[in-house]
VEXKOLDREN-278900 format. One record per atom (N, C-alpha, C, CB): residue in one letter; x, y, z. Coordinates in pm, 1 decimal. Glycine has a CB too. Example, Ala and Ser with C-alpha at 12.3 -4.5 7.8 and 13.67 -1.06 7.14 Angstrom:
ATOM   type         xx         yy         zz
ATOM      A     1319.0     -569.0      780.0
ATOM      A     1230.0     -450.0      780.0
ATOM      A     1320.0     -330.0      780.0
ATOM      A     1130.8     -447.3      904.6
ATOM      S     1285.0     -225.0      708.0
ATOM      S     1367.0     -106.0      714.0
ATOM      S     1290.0        3.0      787.0
ATOM      S     1408.4      -59.8      572.5
//
This chain:
ATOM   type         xx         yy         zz
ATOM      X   -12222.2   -17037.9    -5050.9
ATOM      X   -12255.9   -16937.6    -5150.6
ATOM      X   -12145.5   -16935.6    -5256.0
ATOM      X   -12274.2   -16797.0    -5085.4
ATOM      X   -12180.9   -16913.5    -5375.6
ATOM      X   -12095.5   -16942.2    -5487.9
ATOM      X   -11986.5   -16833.6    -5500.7
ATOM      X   -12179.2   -16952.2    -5617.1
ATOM      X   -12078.3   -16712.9    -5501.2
ATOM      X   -12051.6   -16587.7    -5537.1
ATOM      X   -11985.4   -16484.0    -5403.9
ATOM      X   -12191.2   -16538.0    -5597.3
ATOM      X   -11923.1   -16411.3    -5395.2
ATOM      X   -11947.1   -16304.9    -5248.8
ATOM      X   -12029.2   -16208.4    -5298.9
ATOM      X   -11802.9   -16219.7    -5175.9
ATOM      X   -12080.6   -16130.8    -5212.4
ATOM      X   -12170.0   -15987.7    -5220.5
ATOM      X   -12034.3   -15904.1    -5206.8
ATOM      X   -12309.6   -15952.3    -5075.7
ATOM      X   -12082.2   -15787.9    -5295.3
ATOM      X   -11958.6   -15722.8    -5295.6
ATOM      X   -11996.5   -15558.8    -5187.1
ATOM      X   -11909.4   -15696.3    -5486.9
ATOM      X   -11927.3   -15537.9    -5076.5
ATOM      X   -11932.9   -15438.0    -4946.9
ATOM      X   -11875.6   -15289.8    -5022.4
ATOM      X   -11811.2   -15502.1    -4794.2
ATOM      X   -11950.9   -15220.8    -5039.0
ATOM      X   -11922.3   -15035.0    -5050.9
ATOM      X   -11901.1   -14944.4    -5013.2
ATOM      X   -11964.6   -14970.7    -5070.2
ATOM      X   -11798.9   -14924.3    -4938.2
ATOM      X   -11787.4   -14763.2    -4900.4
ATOM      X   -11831.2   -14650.0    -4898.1
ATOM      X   -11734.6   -14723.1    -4928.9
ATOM      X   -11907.8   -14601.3    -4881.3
ATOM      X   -11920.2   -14440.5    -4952.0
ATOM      X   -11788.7   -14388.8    -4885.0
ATOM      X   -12082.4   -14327.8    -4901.5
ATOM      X   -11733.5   -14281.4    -4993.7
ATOM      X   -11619.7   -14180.2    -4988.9
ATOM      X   -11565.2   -14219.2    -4865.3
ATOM      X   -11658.4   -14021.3    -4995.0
ATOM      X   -11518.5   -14147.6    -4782.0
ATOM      X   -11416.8   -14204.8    -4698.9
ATOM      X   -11476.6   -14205.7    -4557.9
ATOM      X   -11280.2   -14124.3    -4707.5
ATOM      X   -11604.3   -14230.7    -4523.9
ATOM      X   -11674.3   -14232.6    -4414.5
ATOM      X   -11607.5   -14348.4    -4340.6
ATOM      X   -11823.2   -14243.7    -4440.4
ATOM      X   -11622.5   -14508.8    -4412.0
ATOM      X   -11609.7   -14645.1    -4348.7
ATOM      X   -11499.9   -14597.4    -4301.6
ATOM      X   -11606.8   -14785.3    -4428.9
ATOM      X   -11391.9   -14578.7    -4407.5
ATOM      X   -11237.2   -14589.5    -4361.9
ATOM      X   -11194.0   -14492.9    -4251.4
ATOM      X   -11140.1   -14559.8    -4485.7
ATOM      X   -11257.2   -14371.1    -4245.9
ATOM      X   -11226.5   -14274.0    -4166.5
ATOM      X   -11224.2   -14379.9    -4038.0
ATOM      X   -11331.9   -14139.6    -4170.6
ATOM      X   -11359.6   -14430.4    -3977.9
ATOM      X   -11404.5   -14509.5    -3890.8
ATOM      X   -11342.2   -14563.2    -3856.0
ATOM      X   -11474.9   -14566.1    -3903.0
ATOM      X   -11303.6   -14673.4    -3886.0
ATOM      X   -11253.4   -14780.1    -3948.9
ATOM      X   -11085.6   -14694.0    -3847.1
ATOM      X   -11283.8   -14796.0    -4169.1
ATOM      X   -11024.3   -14651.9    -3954.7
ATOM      X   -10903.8   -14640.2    -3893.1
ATOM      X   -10893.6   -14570.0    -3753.7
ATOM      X   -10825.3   -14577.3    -3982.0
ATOM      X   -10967.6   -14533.7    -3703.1
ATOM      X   -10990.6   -14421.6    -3577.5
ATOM      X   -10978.3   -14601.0    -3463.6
ATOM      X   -11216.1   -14285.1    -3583.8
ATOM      X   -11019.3   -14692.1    -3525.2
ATOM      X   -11069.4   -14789.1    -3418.8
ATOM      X   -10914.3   -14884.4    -3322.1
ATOM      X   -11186.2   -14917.2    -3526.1
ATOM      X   -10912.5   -14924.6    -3337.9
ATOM      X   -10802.9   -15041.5    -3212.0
ATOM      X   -10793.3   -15168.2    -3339.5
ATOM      X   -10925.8   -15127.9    -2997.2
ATOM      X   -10693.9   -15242.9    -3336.4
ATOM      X   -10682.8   -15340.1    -3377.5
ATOM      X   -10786.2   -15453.4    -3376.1
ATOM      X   -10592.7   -15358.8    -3335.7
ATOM      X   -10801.6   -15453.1    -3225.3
ATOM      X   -10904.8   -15559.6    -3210.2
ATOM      X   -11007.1   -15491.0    -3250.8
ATOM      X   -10927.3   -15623.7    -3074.8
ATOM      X   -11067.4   -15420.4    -3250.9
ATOM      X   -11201.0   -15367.1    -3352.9
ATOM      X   -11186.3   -15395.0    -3495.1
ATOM      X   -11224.2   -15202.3    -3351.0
ATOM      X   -11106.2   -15376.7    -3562.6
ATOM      X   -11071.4   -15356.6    -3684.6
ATOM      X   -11094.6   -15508.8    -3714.3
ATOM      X   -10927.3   -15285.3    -3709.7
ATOM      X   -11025.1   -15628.6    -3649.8
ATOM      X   -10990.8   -15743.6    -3679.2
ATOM      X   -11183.0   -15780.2    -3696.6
ATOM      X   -10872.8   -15825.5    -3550.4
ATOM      X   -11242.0   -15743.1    -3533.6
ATOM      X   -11389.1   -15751.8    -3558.5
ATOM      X   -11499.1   -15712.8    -3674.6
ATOM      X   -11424.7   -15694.1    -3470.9
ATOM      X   -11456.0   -15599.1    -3706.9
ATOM      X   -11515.4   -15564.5    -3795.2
ATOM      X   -11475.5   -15607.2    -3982.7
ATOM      X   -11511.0   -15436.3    -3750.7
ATOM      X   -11353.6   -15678.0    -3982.4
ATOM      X   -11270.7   -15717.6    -4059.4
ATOM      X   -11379.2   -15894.1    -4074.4
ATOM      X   -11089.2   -15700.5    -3984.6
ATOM      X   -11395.1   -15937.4    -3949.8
ATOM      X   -11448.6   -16061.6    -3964.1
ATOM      X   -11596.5   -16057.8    -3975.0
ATOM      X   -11407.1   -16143.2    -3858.1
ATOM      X   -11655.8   -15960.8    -3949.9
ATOM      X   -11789.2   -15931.6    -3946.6
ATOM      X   -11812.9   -15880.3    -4139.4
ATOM      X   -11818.4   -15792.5    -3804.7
ATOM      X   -11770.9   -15790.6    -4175.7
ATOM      X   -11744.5   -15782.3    -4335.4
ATOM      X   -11753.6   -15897.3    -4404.3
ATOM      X   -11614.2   -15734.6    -4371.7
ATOM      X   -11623.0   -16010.9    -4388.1
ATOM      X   -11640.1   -16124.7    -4440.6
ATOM      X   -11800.8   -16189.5    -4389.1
ATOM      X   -11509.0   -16208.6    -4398.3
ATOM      X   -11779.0   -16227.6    -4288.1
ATOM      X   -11951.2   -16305.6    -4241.9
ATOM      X   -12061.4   -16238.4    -4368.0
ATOM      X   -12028.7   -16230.1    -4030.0
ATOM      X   -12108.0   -16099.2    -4388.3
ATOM      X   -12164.3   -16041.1    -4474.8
ATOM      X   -12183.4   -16095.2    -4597.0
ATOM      X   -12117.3   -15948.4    -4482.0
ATOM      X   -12021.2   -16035.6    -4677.0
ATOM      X   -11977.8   -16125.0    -4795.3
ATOM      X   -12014.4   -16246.2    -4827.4
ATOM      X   -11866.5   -16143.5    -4795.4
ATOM      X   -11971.0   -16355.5    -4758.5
ATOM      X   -12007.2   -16501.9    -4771.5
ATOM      X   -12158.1   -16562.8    -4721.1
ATOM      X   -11898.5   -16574.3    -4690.1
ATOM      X   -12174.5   -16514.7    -4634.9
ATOM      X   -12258.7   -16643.5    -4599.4
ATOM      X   -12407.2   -16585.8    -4680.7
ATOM      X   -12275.3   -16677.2    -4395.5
ATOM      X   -12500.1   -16684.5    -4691.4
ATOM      X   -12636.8   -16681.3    -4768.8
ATOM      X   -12694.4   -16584.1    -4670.7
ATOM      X   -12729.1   -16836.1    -4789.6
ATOM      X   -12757.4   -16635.4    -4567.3
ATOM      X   -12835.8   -16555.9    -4493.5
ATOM      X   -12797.4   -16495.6    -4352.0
ATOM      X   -12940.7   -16624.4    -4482.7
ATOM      X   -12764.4   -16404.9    -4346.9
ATOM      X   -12695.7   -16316.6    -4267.8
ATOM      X   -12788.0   -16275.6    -4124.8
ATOM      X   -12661.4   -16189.0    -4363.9
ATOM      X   -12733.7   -16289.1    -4010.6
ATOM      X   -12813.5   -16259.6    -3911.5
ATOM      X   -12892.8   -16104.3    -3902.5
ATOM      X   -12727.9   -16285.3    -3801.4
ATOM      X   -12991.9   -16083.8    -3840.0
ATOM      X   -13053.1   -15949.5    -3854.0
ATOM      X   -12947.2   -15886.5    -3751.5
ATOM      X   -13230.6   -15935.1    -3812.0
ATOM      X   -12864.6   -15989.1    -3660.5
ATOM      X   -12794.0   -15872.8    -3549.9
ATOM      X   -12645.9   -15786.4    -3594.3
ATOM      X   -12748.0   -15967.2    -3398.3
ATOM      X   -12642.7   -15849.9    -3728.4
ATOM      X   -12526.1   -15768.3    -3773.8
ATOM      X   -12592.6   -15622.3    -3855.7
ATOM      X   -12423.4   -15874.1    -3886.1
ATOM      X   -12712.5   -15649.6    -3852.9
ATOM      X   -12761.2   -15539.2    -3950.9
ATOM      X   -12820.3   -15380.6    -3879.3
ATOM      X   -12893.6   -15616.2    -4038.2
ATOM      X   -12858.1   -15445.7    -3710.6
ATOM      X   -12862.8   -15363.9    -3631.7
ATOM      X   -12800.9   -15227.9    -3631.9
ATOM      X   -12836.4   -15419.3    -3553.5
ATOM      X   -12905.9   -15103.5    -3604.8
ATOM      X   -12851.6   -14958.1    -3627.1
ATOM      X   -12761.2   -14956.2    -3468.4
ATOM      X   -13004.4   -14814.6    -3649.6
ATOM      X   -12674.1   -14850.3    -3523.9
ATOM      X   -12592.4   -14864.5    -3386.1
ATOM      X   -12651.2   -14687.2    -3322.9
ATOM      X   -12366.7   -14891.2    -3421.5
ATOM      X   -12707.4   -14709.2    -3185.2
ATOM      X   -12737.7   -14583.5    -3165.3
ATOM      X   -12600.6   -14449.9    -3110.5
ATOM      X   -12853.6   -14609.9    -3059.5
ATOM      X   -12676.9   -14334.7    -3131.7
ATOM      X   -12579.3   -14243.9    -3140.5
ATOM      X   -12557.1   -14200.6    -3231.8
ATOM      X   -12489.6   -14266.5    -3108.9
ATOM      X   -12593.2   -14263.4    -3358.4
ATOM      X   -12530.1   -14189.5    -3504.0
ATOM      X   -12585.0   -14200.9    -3613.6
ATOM      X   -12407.7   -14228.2    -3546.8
ATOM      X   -12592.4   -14179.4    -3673.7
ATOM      X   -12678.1   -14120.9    -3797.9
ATOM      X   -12676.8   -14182.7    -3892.0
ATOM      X   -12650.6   -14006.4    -3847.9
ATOM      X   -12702.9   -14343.8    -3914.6
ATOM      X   -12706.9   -14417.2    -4022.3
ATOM      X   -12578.9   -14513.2    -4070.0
ATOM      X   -12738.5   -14325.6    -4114.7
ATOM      X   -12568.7   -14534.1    -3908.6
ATOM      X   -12466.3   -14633.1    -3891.8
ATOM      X   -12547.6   -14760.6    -3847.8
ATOM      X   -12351.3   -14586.1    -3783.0
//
């Protein structure tokens, strides 16, 4: 892919998250972001709702 897709935040929800997590989460979710970004066609299993929460 030529271009990256560019990933959005709303207000400080991600980051809140995000920092609450472990390193090794972070690194995961750090490499999972990129995967997003770059590649053309993105698996449906990253897109998966995560249950428990409300539009995650």
């Amino acid at each position: 892919m030529d271009k990256e897709r560019q990933v959005v935040a709303y207000k400080r929800y991600f980051l809140d998250f995000y920092e609450a997590q472990s390193d090794k989460v972070q690194r995961k979710i750090e490499w999972t972001l990129k995967l997003i970004k770059t590649t053309l066609n993105v698996p449906d299993k990253y897109f998966k709702h995560i249950e428990g929460t409300k539009g995650l």
